[in-house]
Backbone as a ProteinNet text record, in pm:
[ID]
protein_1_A
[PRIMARY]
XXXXXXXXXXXXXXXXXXXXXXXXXXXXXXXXXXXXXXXXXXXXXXX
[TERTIARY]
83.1	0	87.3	217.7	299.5	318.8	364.1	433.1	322.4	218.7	136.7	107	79.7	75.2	212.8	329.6	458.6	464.1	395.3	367.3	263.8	174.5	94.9	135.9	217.1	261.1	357.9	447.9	563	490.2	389.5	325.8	266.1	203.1	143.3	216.1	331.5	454.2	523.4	520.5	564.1	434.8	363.1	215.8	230.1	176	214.9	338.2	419.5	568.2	548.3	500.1	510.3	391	267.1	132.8	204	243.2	295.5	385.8	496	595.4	524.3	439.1	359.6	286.1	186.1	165.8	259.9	361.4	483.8	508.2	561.2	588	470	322.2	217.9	231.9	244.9	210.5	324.7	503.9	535.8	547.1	509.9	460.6	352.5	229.9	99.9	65.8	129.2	76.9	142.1	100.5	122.1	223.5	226.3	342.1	439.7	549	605.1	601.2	608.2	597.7	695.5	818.9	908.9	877.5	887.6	783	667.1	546.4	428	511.9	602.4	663.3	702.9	779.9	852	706.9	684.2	559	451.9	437.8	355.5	447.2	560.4	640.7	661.5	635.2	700.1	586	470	353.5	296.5	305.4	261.9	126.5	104.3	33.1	-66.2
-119.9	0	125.9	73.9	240.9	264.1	163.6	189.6	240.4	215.3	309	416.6	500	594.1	676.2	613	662.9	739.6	591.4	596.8	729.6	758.8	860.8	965	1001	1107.5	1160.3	1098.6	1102.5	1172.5	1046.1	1061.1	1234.6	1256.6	1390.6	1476.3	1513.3	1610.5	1611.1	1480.1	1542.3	1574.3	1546.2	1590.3	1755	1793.9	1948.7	1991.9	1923.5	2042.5	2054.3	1932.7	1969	2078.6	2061.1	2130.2	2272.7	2288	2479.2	2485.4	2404.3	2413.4	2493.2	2433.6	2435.2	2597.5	2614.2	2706.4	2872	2888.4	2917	2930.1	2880.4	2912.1	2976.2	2914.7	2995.7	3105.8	3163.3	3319.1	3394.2	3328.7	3369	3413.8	3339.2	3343.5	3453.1	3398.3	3534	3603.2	3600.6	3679.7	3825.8	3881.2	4005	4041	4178.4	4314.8	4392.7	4331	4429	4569.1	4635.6	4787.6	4840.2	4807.4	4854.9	4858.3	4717.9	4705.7	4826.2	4797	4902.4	4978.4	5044.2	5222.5	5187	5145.8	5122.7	5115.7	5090.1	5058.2	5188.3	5250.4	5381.7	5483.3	5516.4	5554.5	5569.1	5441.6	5427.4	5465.1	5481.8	5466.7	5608.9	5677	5830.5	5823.4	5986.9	6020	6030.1
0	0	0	91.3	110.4	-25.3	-122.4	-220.9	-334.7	-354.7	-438.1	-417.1	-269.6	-211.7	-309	-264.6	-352.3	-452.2	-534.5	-690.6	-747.1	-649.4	-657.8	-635.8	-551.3	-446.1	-628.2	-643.2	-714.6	-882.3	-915.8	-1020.8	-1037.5	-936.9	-926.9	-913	-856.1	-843.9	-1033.7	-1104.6	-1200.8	-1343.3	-1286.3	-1353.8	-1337.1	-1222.4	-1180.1	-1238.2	-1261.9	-1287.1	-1430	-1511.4	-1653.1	-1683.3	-1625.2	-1627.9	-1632.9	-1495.7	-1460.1	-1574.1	-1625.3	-1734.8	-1842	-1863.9	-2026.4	-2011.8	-1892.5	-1878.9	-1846.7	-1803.2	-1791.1	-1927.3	-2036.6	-2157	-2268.5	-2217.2	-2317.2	-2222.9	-2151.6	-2112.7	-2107.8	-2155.3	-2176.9	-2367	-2379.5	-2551.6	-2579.1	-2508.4	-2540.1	-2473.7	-2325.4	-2214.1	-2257.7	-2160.3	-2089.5	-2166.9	-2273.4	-2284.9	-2137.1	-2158	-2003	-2076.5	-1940.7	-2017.3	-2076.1	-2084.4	-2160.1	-2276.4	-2333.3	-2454.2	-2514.3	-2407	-2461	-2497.2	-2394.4	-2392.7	-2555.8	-2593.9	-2715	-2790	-2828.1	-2927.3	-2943.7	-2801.5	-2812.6	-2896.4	-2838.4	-2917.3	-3020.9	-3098.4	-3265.1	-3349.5	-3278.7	-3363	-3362.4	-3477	-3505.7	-3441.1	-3387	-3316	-3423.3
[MASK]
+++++++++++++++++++++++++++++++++++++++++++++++

Protein backbone atom coordinates (compact mmCIF):
# COMPACT_ATOMS: atom_id res chain seq x y z
CA UNK A 1 0.00 0.00 0.00
CA UNK A 2 2.99 2.41 1.10
CA UNK A 3 4.33 1.90 -2.21
CA UNK A 4 1.37 3.09 -4.38
CA UNK A 5 0.75 5.94 -2.12
CA UNK A 6 4.59 6.63 -3.52
CA UNK A 7 3.67 5.97 -6.91
CA UNK A 8 0.95 8.61 -6.58
CA UNK A 9 2.61 11.07 -4.46
CA UNK A 10 5.63 11.03 -7.15
CA UNK A 11 3.26 10.61 -10.21
CA UNK A 12 1.43 13.91 -9.27
CA UNK A 13 4.54 16.10 -8.44
CA UNK A 14 5.64 15.42 -12.01
CA UNK A 15 2.16 15.90 -13.54
CA UNK A 16 2.15 19.49 -11.80
CA UNK A 17 5.68 20.42 -12.87
CA UNK A 18 5.10 19.69 -16.53
CA UNK A 19 1.33 21.30 -16.28
CA UNK A 20 2.95 24.79 -14.60
CA UNK A 21 5.95 24.13 -17.35
CA UNK A 22 3.60 24.35 -20.26
CA UNK A 23 1.66 27.06 -18.79
CA UNK A 24 4.84 29.17 -17.91
CA UNK A 25 5.88 29.12 -21.57
CA UNK A 26 2.18 29.96 -23.17
CA UNK A 27 2.11 33.19 -21.13
CA UNK A 28 5.36 33.69 -21.77
CA UNK A 29 4.61 33.43 -25.52
CA UNK A 30 1.00 35.34 -25.40
CA UNK A 31 0.77 36.80 -22.14
CA UNK A 32 1.22 40.05 -20.89
CA UNK A 33 3.42 43.15 -22.85
CA UNK A 34 6.05 44.29 -20.03
CA UNK A 35 5.98 47.88 -20.17
CA UNK A 36 9.09 48.55 -21.60
CA UNK A 37 7.83 47.06 -24.54
CA UNK A 38 4.28 49.02 -24.61
CA UNK A 39 6.63 52.23 -23.93
CA UNK A 40 8.52 51.23 -27.15
CA UNK A 41 5.59 50.58 -29.27
CA UNK A 42 3.55 53.82 -28.13
CA UNK A 43 6.41 55.54 -29.17
CA UNK A 44 7.00 54.27 -32.65
CA UNK A 45 3.53 54.67 -33.63
CA UNK A 46 2.62 58.31 -35.06
CA UNK A 47 0.33 60.20 -33.16
Amino acid sequence: MKENTTLWIVTTIIALHFVIGVGLLVYKILGAKSPEKAEQQDESTPS
